[in-house]
C-alpha positions in Angstrom: 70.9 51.0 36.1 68.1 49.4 38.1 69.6 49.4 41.6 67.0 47.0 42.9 66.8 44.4 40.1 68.2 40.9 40.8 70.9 40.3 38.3 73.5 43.1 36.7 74.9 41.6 33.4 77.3 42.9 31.3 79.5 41.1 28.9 82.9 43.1 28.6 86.0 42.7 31.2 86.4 46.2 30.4 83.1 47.5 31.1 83.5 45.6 34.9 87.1 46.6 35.6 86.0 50.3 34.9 82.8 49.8 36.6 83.1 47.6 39.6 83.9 49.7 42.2 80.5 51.6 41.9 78.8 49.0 40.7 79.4 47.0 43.9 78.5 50.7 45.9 74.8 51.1 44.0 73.7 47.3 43.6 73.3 44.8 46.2 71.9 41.9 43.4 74.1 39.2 41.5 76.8 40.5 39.1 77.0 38.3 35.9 79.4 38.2 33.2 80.1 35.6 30.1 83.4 33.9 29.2 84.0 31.8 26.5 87.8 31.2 27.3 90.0 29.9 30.4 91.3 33.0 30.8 88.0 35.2 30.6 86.7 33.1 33.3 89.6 33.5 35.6 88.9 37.0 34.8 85.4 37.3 35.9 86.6 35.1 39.1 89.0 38.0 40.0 86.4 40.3 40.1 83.7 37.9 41.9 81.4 37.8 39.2 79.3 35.0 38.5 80.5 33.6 34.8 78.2 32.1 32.4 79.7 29.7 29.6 78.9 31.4 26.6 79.8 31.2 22.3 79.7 33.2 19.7 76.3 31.7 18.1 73.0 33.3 17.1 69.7 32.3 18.6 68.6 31.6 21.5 71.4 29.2 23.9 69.5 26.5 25.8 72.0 25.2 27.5 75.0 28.1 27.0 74.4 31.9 26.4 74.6 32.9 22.8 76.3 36.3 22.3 74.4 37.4 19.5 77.0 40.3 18.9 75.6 42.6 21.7 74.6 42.5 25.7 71.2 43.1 25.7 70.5 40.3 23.4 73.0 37.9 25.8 71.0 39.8 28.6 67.7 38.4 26.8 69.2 35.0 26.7 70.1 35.0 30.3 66.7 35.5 31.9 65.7 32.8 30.0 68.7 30.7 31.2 67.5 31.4 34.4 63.9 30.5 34.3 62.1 33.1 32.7 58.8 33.2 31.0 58.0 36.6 30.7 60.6 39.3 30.0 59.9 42.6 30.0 62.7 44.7 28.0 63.5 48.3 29.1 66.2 50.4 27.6 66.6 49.3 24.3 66.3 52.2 21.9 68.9 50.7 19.7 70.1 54.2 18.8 66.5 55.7 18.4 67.4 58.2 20.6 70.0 59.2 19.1 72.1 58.3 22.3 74.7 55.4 22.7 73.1 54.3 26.1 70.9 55.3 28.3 73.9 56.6 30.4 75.3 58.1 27.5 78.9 56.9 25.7 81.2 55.1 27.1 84.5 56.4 28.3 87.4 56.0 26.2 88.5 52.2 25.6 84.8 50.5 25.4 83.0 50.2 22.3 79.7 52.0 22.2 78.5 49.5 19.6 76.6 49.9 16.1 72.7 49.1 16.7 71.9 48.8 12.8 73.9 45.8 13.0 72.9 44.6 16.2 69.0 45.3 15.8 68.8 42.3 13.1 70.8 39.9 15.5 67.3 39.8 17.5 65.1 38.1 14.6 66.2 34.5 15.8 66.1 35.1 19.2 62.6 36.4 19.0 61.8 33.5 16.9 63.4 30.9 19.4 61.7 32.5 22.6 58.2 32.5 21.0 59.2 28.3 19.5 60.2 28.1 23.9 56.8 30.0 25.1 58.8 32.6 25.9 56.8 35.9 26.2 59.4 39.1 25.4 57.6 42.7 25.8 59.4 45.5 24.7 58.8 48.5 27.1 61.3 50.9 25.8 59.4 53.8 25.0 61.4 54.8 21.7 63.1 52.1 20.2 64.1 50.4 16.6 63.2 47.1 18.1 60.8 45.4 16.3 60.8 41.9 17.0 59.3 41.7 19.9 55.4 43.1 21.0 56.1 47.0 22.5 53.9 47.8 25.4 53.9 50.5 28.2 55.8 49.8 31.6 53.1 50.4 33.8 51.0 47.9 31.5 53.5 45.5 31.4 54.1 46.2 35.5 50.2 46.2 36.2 50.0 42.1 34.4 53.4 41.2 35.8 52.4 41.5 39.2 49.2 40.1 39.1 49.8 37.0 37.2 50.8 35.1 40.1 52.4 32.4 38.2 54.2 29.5 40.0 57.8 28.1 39.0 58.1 26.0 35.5 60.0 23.1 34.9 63.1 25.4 34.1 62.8 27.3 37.9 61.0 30.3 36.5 61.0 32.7 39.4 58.0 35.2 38.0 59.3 38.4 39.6 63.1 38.4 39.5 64.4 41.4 37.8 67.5 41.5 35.6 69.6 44.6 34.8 72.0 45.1 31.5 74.8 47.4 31.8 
């Protein structure tokens, strides 16, 4: 986890009532979750978790996130909910490592996932982005995702802080950092 980033997403009420106790210890930014029913909201509310309206839909959601089967992919859509131009993607092997997560698997009762079915969910999302002007960067160092441009963190680091960019139409804040869990 990225203890100083702005945002912590994560899609699953199990992941957060597992989590949030030392999630709310180790990060100080927003805590975000989807729902797509009444009672996933109310859910997220419990917790004190900021709830984005989401759907089951591919793509990129311009108005509601798009769950493209897996978090990173919501995590994508997110940033660009939130004003993003340039996102820089760390973390997402997609099983190239072997590994379920960075962290390793999950404990018993959440699904660890199966990235040869989530790696294709990103085509139309890369394609959306790019049809928005939406720069995505891959940083991961070993990864099965293709569908984005792969570059090194420092390099992506070195532009991102030097491109001084001011606020679009959408509230693009150029340095805000968003975490996935």
């Amino acid at each position: 986890m990225a203890p100083d980033a702005d945002y912590l997403y994560a899609c699953d009420p199990q992941w957060w009532a597992i989590h949030i106790d030392e999630v709310r210890r180790t990060f100080k930014g927003k805590l975000v979750t989807q729902y797509h029913t009444e009672e996933g909201k109310k859910v997220a509310e419990r917790l004190g978790l900021q709830a984005i309206q989401g759907a089951h839909n591919k793509g990129l959601g311009r108005g509601i996130l798009h769950f493209n089967s897996n978090s990173g992919a919501q995590a994508i859509n997110l940033a660009y909910l939130l004003g993003a131009k340039r996102i820089g993607l760390l973390g997402y092997d997609m099983g190239a490592t072997g590994r379920s997560h960075f962290f390793g698997s999950h404990p018993k009762g959440l699904i660890n996932g199966n990235y040869q079915n989530y790696v294709p969910e990103f085509t139309r999302l890369a394609k959306d982005l790019e049809q928005e002007g939406v720069e995505v960067i891959n940083c991961t160092r070993k990864t099965l995702l293709t569908q984005f441009r792969q570059q090194s963190l420092e390099a992506y680091a070195g532009h991102h802080h030097r491109d001084g960019a001011e606020p679009d139409s959408r509230g693009d804040q150029p340095n805000q950092q968003l975490a996935t869990a």
